[in-house]
C-alpha positions in Angstrom: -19.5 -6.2 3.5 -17.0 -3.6 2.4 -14.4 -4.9 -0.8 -11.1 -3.8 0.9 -10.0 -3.5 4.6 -6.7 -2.5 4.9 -4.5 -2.5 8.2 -1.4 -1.0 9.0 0.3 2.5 9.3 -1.1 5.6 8.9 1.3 9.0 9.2 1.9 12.4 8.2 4.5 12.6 4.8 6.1 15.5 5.7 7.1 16.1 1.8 9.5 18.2 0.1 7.6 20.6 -1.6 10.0 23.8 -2.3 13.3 25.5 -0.9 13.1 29.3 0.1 14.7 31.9 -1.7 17.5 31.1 0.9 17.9 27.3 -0.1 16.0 26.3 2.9 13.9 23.3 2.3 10.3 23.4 2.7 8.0 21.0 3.5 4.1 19.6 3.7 2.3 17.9 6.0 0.9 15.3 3.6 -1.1 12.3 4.9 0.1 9.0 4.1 1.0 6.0 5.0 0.7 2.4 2.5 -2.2 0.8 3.7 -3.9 3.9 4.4 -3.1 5.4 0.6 -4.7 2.0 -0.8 -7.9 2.5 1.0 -8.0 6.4 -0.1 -7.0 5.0 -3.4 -9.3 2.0 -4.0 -12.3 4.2 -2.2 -11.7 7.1 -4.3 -12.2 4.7 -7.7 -15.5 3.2 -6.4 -14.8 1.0 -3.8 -16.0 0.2 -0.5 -13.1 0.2 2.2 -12.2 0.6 5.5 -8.9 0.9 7.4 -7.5 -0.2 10.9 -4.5 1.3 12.5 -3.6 3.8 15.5 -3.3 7.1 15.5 -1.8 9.7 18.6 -4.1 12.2 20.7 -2.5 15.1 18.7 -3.8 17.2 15.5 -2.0 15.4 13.2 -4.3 12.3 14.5 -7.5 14.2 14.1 -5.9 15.4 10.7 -5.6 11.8 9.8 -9.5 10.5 10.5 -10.9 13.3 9.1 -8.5 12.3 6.0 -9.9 9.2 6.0 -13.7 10.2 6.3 -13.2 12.8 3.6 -12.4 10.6 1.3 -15.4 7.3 1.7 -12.7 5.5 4.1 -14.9 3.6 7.0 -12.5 4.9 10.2 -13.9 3.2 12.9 -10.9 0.3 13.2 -8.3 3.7 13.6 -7.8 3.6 17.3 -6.5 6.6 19.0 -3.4 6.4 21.8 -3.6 8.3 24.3 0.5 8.5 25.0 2.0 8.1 21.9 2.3 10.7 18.8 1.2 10.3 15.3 4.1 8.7 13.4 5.7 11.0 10.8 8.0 10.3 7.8 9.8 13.0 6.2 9.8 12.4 2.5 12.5 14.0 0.6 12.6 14.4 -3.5 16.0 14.5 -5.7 15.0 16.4 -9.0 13.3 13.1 -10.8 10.7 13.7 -8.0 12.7 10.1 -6.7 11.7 10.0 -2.8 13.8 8.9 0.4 12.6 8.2 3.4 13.5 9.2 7.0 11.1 8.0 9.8 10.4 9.3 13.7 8.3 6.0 14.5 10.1 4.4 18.0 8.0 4.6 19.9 4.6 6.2 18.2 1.1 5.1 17.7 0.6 2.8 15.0 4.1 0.6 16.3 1.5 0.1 19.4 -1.2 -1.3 17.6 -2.4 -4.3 19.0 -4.4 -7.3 18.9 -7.1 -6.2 21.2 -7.4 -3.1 19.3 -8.7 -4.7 15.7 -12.4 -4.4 15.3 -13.4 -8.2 14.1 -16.4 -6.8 12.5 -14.2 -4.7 10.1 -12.0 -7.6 9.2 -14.8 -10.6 9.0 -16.5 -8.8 6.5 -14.8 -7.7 3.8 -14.5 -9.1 0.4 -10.2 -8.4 0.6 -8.0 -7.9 3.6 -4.9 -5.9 3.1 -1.5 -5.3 4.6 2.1 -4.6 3.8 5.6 -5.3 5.6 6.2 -2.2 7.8 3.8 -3.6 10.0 5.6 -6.8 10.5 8.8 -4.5 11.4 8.3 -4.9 15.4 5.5 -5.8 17.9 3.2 -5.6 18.7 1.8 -4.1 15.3 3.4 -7.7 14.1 0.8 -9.8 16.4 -2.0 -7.2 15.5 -1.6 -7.3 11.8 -1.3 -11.2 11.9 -4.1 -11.9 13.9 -6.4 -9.3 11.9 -5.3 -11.5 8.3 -5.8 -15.1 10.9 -9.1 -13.6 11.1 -10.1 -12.5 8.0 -9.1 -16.1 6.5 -11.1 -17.7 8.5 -13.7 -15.0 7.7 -13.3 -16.0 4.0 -11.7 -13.3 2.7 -8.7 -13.0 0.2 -5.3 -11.5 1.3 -3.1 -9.0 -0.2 0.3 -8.3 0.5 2.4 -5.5 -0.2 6.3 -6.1 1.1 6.9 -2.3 0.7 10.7 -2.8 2.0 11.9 0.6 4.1 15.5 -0.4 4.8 15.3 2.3 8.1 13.0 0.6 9.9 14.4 -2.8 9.7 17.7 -3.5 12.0 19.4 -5.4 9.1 18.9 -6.9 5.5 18.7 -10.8 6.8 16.0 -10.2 8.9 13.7 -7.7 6.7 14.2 -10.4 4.2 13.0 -13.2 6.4 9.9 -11.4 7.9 9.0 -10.4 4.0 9.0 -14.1 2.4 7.5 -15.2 5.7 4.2 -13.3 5.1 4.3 -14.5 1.5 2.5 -18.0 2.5 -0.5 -15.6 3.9 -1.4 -13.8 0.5 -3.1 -14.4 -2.3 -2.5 -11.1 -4.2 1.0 -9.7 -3.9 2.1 -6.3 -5.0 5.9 -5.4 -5.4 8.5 -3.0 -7.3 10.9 -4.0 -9.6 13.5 -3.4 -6.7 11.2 -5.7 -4.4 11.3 -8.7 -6.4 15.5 -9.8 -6.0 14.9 -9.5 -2.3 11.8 -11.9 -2.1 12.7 -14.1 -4.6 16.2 -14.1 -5.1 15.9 -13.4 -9.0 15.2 -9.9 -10.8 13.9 -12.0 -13.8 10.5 -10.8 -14.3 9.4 -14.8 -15.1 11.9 -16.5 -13.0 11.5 -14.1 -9.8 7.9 -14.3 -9.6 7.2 -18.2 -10.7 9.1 -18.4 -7.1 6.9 -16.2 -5.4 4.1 -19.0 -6.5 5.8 -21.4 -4.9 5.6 -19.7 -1.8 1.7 -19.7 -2.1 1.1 -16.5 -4.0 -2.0 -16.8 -7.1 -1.5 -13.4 -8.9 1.6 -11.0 -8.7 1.9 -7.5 -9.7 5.5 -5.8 -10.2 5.5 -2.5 -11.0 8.3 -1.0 -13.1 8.2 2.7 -13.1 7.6 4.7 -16.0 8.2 1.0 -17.9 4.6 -0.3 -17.0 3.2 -3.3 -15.1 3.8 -6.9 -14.9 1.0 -9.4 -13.7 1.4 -13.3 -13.5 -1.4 -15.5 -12.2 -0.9 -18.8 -11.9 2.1 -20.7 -14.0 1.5 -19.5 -17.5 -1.2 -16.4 -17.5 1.1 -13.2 -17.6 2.2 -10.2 -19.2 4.0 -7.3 -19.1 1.2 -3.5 -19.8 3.4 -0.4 -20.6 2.1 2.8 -19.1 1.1 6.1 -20.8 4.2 8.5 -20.2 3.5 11.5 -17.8 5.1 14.3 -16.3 6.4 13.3 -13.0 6.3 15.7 -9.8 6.3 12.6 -7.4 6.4 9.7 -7.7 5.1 9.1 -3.3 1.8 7.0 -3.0 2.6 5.5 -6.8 2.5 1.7 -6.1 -0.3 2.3 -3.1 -2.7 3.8 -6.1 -1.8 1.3 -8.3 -2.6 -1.6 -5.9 -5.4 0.0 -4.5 -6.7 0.5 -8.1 -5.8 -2.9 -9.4 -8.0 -4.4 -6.4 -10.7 -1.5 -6.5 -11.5 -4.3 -9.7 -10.6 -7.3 -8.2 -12.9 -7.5 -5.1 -15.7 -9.7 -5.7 -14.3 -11.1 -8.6 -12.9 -14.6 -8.9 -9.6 -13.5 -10.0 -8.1 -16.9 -10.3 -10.8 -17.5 -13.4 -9.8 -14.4 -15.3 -8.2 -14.3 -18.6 -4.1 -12.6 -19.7 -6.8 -9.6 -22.1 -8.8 -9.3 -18.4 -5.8 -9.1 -16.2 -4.3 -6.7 -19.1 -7.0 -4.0 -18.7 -6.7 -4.1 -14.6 -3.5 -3.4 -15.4 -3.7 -1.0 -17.8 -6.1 0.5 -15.2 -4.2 0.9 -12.2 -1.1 1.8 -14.7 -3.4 5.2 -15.2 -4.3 5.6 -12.0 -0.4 5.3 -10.5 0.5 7.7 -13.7 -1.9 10.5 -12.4 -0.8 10.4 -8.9 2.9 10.6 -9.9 1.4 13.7 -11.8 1.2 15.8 -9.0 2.7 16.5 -5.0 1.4 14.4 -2.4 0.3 10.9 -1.9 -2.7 10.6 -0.8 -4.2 14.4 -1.9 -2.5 13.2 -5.5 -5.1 10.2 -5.9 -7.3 10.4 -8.7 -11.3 9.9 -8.5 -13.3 7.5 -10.6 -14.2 10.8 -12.8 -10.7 11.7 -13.8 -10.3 7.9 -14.9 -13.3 8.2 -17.1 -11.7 11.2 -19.2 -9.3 10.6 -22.0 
């Protein structure tokens, strides 16, 4: 029984890391991906997890499972296409360490995942089944990812969403919109920025946005704010608002995947919907550290901290 399965894209970050002496910008070939970076995350803080997704027949695949392995992540739900490339996202950084996106995904491997390709013995036994938006962008990783959470329900599991809103991969507002609240109805734990939460709930009201997410089925909602902290609501009146610890930022890519991945490293097994505002404080104030660390340093993924560097002061 593993505490977190997560499904979804995994890719190479090609990151900003430098520009020449010549103003050429340089670049590294980070991995990444959401659901992929709250495996490593989660698995890195103690953990059990596994991942499903698709990867190409290229080096950047083989990059990617050994990634995974390296790090406790159970790869045997990454399935391998045999036509299509690994997906990349280039991942550039304005001089906050602020990121934007640009993505070479249509057609690649993880857009083909599909239902035949989840392993059902991944996602009927684990404690939490994960998975974010960009996999509801276009099919058949829509069908795939659905099916996988279908299953995982029925399984017993608990779901967690994370919207994670890429404006270049959907072909308009409306429709990103609608496929985002649509999955709300299938989670239990949601996971969204401060920037997130007007778009899902049509309020940027900390209170008033996210007592409309519960409405739409959701038990416990996390919004992260930057360098301004963490807010958590569960149920109608448990919630609160845990500054984080200020840090030196070099970039800020993978922050919200630690933080979630963090926050549920802590939740699996529990039953979250009996815990208290000072319990749901210090899982806060937990993944808080955690998403502070990685922002620390370059990288998503290689950024994460381990359950050792959360221990020291």
């Amino acid at each position: 029984m593993k505490d977190i399965v997560s499904i979804g894209e995994i890719l190479i970050d090609l990151t900003q890391c430098s520009v020449s002496p010549l103003g050429v910008p340089q670049f590294a070939a980070n991995p990444g991906g959401a659901p992929a970076n709250l495996a490593v995350a989660a698995s890195r803080l103690g953990a059990s997890t596994g991942f499903i997704g698709k990867v190409g027949a290229d080096a950047f695949g083989t990059y990617l499972k050994s990634v995974l392995q390296e790090n406790g992540v159970d790869g045997a739900g990454v399935v391998t296409d045999p036509t299509l490339q690994t997906t990349l996202a280039v991942v550039s950084l304005d001089s906050q360490g602020e990121r934007s996106f640009s993505f070479y995904r249509n057609p690649s491997a993880d857009v083909n995942l599909q239902p035949e390709d989840i392993l059902l013995s991944l996602v009927q036994n684990t404690r939490i089944l994960h998975f974010g938006s960009v996999s509801l962008t276009t099919e058949p990783c829509r069908s795939a990812t659905l099916f996988a959470v279908q299953a995982a329900q029925k399984a017993g599991a608990l779901v967690s969403y994370d919207p994670n809103y890429r404006a270049a991969l959907w072909p308009d507002l409306d429709t990103a919109i609608a496929q985002m609240r649509a999955a709300l109805s299938l989670a239990d734990i949601v996971k969204l920025s401060e920037e997130e939460l007007p778009l899902l709930s049509g309020n940027s009201d900390l209170e008033l946005g996210t007592a409309q997410l519960l409405e739409a089925g959701v038990s416990l909602i996390f919004v992260t704010l930057g360098d301004k902290g963490a807010f958590f609501r569960l149920g109608q009146s448990t919630m609160g608002l845990v500054p984080s610890a200020p840090v030196q930022v070099a970039d800020t890519n993978g922050a919200g995947d630690t933080f979630f991945g963090a926050a549920l490293s802590r939740l699996a097994g529990k039953d979250f919907k009996a815990l208290t505002a000072a319990e749901l404080e210090d899982i806060t104030r937990f993944a808080n550290r955690a998403a502070g660390l990685t922002t620390s340093r370059s990288g998503a993924i290689p950024a994460m901290p381990t359950a050792e560097e959360m221990k020291l002061p």
